[in-house]
MIDOSE-1310 file (N, C-alpha, C; in nm, 2 decimals, decimal comma, always signed):
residues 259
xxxx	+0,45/-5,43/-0,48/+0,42/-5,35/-0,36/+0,53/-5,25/-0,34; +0,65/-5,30/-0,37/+0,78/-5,20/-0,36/+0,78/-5,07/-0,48; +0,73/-5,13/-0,59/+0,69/-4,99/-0,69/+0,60/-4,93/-0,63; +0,51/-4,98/-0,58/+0,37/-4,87/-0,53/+0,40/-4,81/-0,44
xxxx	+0,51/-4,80/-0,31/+0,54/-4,73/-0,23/+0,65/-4,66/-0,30; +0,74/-4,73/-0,36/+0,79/-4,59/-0,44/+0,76/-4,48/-0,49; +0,65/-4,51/-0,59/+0,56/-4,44/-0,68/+0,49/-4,35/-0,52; +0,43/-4,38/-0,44/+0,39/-4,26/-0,38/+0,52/-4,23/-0,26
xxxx	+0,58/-4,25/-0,27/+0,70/-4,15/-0,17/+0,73/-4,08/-0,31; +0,80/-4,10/-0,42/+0,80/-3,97/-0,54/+0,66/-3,86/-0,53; +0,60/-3,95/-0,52/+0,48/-3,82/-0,54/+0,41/-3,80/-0,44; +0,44/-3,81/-0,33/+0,45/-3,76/-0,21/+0,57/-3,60/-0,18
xxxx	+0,71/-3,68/-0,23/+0,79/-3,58/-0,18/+0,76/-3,44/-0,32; +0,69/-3,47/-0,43/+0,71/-3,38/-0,55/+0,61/-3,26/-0,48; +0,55/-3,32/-0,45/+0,42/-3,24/-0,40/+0,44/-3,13/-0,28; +0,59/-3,20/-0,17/+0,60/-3,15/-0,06/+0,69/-3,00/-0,14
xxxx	+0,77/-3,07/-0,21/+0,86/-2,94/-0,26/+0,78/-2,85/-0,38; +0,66/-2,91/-0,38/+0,59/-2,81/-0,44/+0,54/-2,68/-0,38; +0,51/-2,74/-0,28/+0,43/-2,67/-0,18/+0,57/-2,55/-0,09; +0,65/-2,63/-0,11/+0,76/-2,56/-0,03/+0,84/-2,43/-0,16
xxxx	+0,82/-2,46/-0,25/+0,89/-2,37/-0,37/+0,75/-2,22/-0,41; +0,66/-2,33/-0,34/+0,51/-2,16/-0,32/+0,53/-2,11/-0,25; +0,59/-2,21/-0,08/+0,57/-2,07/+0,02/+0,66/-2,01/+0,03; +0,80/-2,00/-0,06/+0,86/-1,95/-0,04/+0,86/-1,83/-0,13
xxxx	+0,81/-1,82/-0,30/+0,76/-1,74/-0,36/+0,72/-1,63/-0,31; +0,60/-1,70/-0,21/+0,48/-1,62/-0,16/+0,58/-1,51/-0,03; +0,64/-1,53/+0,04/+0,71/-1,47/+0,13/+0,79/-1,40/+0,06; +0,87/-1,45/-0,01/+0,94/-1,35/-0,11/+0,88/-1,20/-0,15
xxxx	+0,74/-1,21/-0,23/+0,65/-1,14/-0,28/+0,66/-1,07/-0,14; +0,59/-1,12/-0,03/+0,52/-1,02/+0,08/+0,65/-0,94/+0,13; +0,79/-1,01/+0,12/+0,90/-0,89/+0,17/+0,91/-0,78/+0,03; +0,91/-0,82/-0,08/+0,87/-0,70/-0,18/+0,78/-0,63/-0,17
xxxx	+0,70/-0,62/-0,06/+0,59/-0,51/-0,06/+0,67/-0,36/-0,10; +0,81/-0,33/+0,05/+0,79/-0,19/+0,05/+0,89/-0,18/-0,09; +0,99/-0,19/-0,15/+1,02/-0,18/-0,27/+0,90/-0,12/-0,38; +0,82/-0,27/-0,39/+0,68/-0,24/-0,52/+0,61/-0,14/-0,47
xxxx	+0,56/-0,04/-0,37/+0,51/+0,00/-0,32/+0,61/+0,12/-0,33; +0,74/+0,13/-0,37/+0,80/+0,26/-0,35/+0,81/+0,29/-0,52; +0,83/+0,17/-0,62/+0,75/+0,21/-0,75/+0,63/+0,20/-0,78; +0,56/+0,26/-0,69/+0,44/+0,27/-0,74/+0,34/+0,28/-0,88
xxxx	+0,47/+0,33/-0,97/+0,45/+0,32/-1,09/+0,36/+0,17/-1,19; +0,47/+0,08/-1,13/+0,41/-0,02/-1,18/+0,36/-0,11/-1,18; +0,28/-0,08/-1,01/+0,23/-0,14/-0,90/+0,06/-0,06/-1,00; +0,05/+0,00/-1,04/-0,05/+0,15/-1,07/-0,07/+0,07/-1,21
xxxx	+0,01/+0,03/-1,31/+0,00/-0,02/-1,42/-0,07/-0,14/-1,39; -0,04/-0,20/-1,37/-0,13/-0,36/-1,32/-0,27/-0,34/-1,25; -0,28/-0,26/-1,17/-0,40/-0,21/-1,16/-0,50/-0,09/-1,26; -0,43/-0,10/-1,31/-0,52/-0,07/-1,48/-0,54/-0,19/-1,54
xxxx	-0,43/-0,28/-1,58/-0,44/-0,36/-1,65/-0,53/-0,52/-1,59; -0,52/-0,55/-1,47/-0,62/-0,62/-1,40/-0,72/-0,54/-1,35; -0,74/-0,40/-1,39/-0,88/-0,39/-1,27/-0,95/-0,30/-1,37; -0,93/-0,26/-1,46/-1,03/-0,18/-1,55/-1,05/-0,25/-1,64
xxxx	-0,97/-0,30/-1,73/-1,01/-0,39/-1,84/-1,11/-0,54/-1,76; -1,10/-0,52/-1,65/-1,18/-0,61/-1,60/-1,33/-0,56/-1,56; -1,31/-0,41/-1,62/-1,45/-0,40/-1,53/-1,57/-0,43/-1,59; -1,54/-0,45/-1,76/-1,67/-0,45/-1,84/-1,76/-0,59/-1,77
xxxx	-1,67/-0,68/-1,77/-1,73/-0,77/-1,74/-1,83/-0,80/-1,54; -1,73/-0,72/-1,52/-1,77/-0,74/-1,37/-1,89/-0,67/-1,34; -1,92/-0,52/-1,40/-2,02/-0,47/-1,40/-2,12/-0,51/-1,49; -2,10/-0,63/-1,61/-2,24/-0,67/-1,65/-2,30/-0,77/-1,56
xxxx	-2,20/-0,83/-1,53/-2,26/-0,96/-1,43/-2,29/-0,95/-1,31; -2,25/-0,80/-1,21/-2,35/-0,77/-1,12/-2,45/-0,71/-1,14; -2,52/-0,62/-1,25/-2,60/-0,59/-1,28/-2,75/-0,68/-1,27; -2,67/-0,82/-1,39/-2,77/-0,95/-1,38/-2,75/-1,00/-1,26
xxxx	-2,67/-1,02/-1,14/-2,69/-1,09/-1,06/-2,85/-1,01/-0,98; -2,74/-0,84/-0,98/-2,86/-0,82/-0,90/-3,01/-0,84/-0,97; -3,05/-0,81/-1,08/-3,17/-0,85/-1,15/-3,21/-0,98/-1,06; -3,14/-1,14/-1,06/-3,20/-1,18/-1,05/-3,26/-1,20/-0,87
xxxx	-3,12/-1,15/-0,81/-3,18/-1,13/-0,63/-3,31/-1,03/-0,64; -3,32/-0,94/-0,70/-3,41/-0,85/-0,69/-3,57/-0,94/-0,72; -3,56/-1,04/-0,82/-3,69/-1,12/-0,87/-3,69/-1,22/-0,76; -3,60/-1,32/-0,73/-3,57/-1,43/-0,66/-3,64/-1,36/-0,46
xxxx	-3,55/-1,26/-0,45/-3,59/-1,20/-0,32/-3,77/-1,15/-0,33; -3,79/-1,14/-0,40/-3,89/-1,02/-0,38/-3,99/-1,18/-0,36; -4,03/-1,26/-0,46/-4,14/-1,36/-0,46/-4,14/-1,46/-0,36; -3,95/-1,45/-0,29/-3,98/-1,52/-0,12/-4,01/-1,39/-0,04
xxxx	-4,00/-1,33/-0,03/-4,04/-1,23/+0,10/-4,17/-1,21/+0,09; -4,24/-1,22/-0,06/-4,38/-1,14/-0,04/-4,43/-1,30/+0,04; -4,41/-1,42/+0,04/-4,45/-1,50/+0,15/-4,50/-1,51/+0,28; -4,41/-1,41/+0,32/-4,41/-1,35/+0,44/-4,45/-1,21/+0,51
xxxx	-4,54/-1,15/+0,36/-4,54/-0,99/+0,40/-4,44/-0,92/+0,41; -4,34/-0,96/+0,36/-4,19/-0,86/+0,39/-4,11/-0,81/+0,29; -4,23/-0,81/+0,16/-4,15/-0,78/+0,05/-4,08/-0,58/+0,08; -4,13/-0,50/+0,16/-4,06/-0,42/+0,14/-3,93/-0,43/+0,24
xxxx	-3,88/-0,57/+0,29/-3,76/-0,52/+0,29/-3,62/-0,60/+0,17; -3,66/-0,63/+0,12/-3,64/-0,63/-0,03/-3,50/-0,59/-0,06; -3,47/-0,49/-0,06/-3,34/-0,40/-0,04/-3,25/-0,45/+0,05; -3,27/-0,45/+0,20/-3,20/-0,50/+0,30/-3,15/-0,70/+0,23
xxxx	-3,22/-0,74/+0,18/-3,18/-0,89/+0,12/-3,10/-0,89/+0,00; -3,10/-0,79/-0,08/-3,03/-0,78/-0,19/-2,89/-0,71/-0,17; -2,88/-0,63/-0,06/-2,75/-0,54/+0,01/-2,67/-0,66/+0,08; -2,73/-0,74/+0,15/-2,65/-0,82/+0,22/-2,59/-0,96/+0,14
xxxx	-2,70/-0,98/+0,09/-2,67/-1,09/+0,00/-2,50/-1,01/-0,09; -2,52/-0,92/-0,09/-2,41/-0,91/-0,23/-2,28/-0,83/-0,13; -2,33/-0,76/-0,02/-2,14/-0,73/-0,01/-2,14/-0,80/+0,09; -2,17/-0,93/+0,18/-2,14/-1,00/+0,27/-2,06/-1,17/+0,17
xxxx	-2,15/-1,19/+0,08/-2,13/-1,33/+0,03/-2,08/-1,28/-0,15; -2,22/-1,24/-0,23/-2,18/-1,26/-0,33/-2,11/-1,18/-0,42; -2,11/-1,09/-0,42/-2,00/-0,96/-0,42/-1,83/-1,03/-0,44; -1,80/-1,03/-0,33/-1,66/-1,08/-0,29/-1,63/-1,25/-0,36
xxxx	-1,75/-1,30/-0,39/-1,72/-1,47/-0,46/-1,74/-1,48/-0,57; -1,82/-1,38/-0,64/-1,82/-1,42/-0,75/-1,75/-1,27/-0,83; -1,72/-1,21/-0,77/-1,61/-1,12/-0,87/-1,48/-1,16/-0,88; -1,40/-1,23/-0,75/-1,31/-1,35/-0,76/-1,34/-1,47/-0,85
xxxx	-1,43/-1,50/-0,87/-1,46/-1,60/-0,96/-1,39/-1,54/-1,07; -1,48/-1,45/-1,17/-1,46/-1,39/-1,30/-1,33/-1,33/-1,30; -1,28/-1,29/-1,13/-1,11/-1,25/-1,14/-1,02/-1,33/-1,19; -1,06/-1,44/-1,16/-0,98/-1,56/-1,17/-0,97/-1,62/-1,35
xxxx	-1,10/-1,61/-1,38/-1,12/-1,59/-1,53/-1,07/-1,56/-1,59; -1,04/-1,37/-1,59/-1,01/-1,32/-1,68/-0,88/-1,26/-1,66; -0,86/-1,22/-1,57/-0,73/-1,19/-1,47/-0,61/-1,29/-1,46; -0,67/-1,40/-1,39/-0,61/-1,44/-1,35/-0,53/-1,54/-1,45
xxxx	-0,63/-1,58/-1,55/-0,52/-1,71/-1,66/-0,49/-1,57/-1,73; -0,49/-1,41/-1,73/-0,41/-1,34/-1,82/-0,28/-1,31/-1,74; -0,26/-1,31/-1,63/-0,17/-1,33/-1,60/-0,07/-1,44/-1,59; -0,14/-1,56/-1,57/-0,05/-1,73/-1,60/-0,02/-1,72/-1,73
xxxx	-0,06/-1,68/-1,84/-0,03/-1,71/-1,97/+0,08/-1,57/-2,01; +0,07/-1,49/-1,95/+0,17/-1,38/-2,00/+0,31/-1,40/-1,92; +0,28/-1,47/-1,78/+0,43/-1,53/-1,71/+0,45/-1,66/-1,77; +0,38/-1,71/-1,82/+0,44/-1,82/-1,92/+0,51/-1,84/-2,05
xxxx	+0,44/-1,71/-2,10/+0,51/-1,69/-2,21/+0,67/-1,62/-2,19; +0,64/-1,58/-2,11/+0,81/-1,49/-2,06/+0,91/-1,58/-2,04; +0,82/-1,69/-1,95/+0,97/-1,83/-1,92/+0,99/-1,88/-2,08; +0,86/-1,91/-2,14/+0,89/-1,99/-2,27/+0,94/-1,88/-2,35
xxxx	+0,99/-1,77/-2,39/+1,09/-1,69/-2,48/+1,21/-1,67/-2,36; +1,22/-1,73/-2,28/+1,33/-1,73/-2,23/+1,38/-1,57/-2,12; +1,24/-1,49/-2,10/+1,28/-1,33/-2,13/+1,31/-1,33/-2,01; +1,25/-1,42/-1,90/+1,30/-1,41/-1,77/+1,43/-1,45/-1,72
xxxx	+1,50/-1,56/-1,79/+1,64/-1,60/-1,82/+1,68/-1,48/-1,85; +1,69/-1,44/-1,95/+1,76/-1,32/-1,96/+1,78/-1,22/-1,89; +1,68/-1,22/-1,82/+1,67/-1,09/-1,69/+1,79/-1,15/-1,58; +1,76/-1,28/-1,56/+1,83/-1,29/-1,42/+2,01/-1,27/-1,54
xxxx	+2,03/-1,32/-1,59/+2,19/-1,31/-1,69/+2,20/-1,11/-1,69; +2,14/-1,06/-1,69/+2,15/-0,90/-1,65/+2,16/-0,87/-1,52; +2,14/-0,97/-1,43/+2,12/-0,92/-1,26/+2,01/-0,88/-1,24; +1,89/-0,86/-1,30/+1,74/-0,80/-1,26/+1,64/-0,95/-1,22
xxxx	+1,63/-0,88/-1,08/+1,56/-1,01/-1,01/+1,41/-1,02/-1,09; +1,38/-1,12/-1,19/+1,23/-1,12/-1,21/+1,11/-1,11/-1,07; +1,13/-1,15/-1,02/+1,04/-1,18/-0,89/+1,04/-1,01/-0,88; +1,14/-0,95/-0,83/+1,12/-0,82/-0,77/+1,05/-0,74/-0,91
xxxx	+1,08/-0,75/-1,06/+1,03/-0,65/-1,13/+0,94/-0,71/-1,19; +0,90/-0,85/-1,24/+0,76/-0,93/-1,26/+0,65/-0,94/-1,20; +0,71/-1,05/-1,11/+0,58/-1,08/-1,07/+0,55/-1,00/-0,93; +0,62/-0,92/-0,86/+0,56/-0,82/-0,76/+0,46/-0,72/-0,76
xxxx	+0,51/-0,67/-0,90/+0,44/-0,55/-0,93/+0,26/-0,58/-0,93; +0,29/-0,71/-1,03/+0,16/-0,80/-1,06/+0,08/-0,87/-0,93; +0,19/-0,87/-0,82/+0,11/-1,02/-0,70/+0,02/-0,82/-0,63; +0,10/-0,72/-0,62/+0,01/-0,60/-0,54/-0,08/-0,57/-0,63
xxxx	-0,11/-0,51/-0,75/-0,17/-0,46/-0,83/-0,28/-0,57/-0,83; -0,31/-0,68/-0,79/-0,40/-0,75/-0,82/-0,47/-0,76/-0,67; -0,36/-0,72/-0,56/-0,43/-0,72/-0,42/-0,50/-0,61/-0,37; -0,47/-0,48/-0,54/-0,58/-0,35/-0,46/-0,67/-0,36/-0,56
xxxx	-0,66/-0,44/-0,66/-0,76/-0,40/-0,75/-0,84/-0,55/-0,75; -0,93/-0,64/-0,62/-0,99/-0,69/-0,65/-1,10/-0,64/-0,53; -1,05/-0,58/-0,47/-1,16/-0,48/-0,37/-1,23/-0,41/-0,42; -1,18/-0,34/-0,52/-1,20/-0,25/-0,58/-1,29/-0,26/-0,70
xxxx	-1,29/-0,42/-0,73/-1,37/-0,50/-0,84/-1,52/-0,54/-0,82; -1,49/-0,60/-0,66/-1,61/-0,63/-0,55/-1,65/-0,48/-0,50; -1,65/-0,37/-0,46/-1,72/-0,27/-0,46/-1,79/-0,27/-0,56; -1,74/-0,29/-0,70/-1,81/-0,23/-0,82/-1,92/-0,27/-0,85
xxxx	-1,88/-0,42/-0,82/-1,98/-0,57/-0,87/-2,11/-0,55/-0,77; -2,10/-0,54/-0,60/-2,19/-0,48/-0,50/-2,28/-0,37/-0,55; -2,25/-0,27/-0,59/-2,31/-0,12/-0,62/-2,39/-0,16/-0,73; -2,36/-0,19/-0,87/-2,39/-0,23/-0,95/-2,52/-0,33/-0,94
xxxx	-2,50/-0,42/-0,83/-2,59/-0,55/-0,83/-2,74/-0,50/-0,73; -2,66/-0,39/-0,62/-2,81/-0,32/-0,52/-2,84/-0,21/-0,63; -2,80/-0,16/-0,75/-2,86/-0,07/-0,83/-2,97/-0,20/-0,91; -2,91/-0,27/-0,96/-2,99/-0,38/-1,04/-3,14/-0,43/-0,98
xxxx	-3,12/-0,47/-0,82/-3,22/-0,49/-0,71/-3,33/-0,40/-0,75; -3,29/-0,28/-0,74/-3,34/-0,13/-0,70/-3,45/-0,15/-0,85; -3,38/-0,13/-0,95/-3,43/-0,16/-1,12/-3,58/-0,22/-1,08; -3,54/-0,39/-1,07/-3,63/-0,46/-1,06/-3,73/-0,50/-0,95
xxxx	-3,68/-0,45/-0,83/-3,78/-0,46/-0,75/-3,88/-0,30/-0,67; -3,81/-0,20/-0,73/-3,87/-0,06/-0,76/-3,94/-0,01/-0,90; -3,86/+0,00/-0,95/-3,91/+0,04/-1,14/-4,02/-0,11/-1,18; -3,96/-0,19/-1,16/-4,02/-0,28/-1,23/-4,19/-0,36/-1,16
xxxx	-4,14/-0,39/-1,02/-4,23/-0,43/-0,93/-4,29/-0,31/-0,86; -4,25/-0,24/-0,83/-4,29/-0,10/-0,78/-4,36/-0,13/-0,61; -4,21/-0,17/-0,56/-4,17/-0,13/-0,41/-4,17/+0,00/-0,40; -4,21/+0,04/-0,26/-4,18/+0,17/-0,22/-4,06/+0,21/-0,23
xxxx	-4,00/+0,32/-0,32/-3,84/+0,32/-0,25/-3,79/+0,35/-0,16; -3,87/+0,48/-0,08/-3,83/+0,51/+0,06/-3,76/+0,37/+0,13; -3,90/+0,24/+0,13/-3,87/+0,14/+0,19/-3,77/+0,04/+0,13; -3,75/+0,08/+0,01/-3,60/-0,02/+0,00/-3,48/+0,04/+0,04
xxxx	-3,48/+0,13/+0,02/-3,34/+0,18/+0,06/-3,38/+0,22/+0,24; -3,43/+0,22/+0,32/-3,44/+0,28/+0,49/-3,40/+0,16/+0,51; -3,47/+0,04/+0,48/-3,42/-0,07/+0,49/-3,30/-0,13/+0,50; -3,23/-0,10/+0,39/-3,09/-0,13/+0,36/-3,00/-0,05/+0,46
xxxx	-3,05/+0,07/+0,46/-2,96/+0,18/+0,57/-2,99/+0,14/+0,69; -3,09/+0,07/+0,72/-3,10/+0,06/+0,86/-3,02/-0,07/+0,92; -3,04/-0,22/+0,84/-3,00/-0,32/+0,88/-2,86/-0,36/+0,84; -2,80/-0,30/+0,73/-2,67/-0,29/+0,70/-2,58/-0,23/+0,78
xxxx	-2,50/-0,28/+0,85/-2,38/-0,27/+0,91/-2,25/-0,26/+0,86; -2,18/-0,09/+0,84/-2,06/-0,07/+0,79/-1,94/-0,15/+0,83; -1,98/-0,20/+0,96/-1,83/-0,26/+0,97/-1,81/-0,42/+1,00; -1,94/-0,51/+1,05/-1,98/-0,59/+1,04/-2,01/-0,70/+0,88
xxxx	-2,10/-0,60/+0,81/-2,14/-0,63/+0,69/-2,06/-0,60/+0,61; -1,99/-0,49/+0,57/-1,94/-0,39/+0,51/-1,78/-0,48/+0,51; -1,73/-0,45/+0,63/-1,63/-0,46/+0,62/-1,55/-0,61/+0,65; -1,67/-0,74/+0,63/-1,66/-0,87/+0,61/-1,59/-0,88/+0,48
xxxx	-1,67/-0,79/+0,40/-1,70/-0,81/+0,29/-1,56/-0,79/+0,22; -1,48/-0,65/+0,25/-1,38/-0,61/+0,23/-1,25/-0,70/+0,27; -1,30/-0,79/+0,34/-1,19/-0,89/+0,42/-1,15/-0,99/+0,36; -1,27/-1,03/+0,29/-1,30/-1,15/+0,17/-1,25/-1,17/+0,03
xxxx	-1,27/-1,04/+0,00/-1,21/-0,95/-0,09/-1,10/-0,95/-0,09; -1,01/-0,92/+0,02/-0,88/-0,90/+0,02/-0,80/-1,04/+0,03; -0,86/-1,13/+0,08/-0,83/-1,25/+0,11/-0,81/-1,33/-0,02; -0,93/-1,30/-0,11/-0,94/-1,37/-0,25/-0,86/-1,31/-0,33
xxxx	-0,83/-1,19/-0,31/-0,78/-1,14/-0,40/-0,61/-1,17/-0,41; -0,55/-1,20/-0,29/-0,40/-1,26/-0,29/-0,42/-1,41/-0,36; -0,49/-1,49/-0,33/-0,56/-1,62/-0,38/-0,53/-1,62/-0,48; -0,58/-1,54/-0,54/-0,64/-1,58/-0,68/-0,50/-1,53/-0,77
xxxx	-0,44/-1,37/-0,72/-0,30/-1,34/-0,78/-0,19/-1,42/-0,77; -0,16/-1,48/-0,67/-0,07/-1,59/-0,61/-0,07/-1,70/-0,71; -0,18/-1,77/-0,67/-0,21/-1,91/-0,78/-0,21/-1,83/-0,96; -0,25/-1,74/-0,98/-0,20/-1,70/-1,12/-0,04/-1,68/-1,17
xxxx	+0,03/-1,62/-1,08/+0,14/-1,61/-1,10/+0,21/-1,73/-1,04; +0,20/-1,78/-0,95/+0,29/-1,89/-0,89/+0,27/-1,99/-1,05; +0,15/-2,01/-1,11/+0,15/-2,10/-1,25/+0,23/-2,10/-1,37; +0,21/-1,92/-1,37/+0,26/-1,92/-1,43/+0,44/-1,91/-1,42
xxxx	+0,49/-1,90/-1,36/+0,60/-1,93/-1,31/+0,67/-2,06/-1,33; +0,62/-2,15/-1,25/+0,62/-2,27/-1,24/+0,61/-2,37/-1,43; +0,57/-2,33/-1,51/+0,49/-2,36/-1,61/+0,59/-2,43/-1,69; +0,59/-2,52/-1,79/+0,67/-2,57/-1,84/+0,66/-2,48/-1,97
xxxx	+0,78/-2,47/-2,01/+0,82/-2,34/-2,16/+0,77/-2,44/-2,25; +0,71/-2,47/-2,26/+0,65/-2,52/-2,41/+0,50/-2,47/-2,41; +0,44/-2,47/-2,55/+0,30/-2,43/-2,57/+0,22/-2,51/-2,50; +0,22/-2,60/-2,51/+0,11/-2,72/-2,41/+0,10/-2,65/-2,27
xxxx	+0,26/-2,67/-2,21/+0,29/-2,64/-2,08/+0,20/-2,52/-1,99; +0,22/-2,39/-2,11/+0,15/-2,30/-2,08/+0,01/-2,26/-2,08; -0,06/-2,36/-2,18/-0,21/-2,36/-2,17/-0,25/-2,47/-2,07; -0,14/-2,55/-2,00/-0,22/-2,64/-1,88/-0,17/-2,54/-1,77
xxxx	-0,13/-2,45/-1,75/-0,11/-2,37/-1,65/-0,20/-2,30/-1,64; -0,25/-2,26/-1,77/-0,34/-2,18/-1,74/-0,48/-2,21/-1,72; -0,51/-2,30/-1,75/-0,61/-2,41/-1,71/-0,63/-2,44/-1,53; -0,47/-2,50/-1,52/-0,47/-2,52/-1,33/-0,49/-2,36/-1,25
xxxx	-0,49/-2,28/-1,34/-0,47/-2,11/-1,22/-0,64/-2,13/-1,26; -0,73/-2,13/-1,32/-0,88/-2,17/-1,35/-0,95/-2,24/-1,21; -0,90/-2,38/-1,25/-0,97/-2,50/-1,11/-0,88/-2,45/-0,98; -0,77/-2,41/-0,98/-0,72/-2,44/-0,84/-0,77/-2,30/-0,80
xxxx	-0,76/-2,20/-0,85/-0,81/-2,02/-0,82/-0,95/-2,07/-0,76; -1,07/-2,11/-0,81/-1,19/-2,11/-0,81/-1,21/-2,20/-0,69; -1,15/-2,35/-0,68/-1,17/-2,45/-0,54/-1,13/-2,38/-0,42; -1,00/-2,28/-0,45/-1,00/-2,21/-0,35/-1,03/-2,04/-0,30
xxxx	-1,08/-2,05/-0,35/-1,21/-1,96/-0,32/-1,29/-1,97/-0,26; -1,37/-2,06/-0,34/-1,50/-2,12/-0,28/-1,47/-2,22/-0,13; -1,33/-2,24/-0,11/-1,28/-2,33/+0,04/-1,26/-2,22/+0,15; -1,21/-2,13/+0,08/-1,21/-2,00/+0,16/-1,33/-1,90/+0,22
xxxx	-1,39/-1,90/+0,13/-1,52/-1,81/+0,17/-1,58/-1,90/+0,28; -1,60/-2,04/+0,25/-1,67/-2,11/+0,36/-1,59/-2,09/+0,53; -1,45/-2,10/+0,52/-1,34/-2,07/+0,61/-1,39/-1,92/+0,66; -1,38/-1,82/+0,59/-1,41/-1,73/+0,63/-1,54/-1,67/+0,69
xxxx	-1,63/-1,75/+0,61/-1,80/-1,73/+0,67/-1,76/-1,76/+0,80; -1,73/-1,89/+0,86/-1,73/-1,94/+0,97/-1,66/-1,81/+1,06; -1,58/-1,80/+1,03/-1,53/-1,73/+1,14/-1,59/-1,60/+1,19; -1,63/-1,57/+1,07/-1,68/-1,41/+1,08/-1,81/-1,43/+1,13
xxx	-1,84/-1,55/+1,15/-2,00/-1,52/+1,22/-2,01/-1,63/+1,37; -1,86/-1,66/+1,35/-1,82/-1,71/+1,51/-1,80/-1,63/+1,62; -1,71/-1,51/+1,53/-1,71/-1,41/+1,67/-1,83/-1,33/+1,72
């Protein structure tokens, strides 16, 4: 009985200074804004390197998403006579919910364990030791550059992934099924709301997009210098990026359609 309460007061308190060695990371990072933000330079690099090489993928997968809202929407609405608003269901569907959730998803994919694995490799060659033995704070020239560049370039990913998915809609439920267009798109213009719809959407985005850079870099950080160490890190920036997302969007739905 006295080991089992040991056993969880250890891992009880590991957990608490777990949690306490992130949020302090995480504050750290957000007073490095105006610095990273005055090198813009390499704030600008990271946003190449997480948001363009990201985009092959982001724009095949909304393409297919929208493909399949465009099929999925169209054979529930004709139910109801309402297949020409068609448009208006494929617009909202994608920059209110799936836009913003599932480009964080794939961010987290591909982005995000390239980031855990490239800060892992830096603790395991030791390169970030060496930095601090020169005086150069890693935090301020590593992982800041990386925690902003990933907070403008996941908006920026969900715009793409949105556009791409109401072009896909448009494909399949105009070209292919041969909706009116006038009526898909008046539709969309009419019941879409720029700042309601639109700019949920943008909120979500922004919200995931710290998420998902945080838990990438906080892993890799954290990571034990060995080869193992760094492929379970990169693994946990995977499950933990993804649960929290999907905990958040729900958090966020709620509120945004509370007020």
């Amino acid at each position: 009985m006295i080991n089992a309460l040991s056993r969880l007061g250890l891992g009880t308190r590991t957990k608490l200074a777990d949690l306490g060695r992130g949020a302090r990371l995480f504050l750290r990072l957000v007073q490095l804004a105006g610095p990273s933000l005055r090198r813009f330079g390499l704030v600008l690099d990271q946003v190449h390197f997480l948001g363009n090489y990201s985009l092959a993928i982001i724009g095949v997968s909304g393409l297919f998403v929208g493909f399949v809202l465009g099929l999925q929407g169209y054979y529930t609405l004709q139910r109801y006579g309402s297949s020409e608003a068609l448009g208006l269901l494929v617009a909202l569907s994608l920059v209110r919910e799936l836009g913003p959730v599932i480009t964080a998803l794939l961010f987290a994919g591909r982005a995000g364990t390239s980031l855990t694995a490239e800060i892992g490799l830096m603790k395991a060659g030791e390169q970030l030791s060496a930095m601090e033995m020169m005086a150069v704070d890693p935090v301020r020239r590593i992982l800041a550059p990386r925690f902003w560049g990933g907070l403008i370039a996941m908006p920026l990913l969900a715009a793409v992934f949105s556009a791409v998915g109401i072009l896909g809609g448009y494909v399949v439920g105009v070209l292919m099924i041969g909706i009116d267009p006038g009526a898909f798109w008046s539709q969309m213009q009419g019941g879409v709301d720029v700042w309601k719809d639109v700019g949920n959407g943008i909120i979500k985005s922004l919200v995931f997009g710290v998420t998902v850079t945080f838990i990438a870099l906080l892993q890799g950080f954290v990571a034990q210098p060995t080869p193992e160490g760094v492929s379970r890190a990169t693994t946990r920036t995977v499950v933990v990026a993804s649960l929290a997302v999907l905990g958040l969007d729900f958090v966020l739905t709620a509120l945004m359609f509370s007020v």
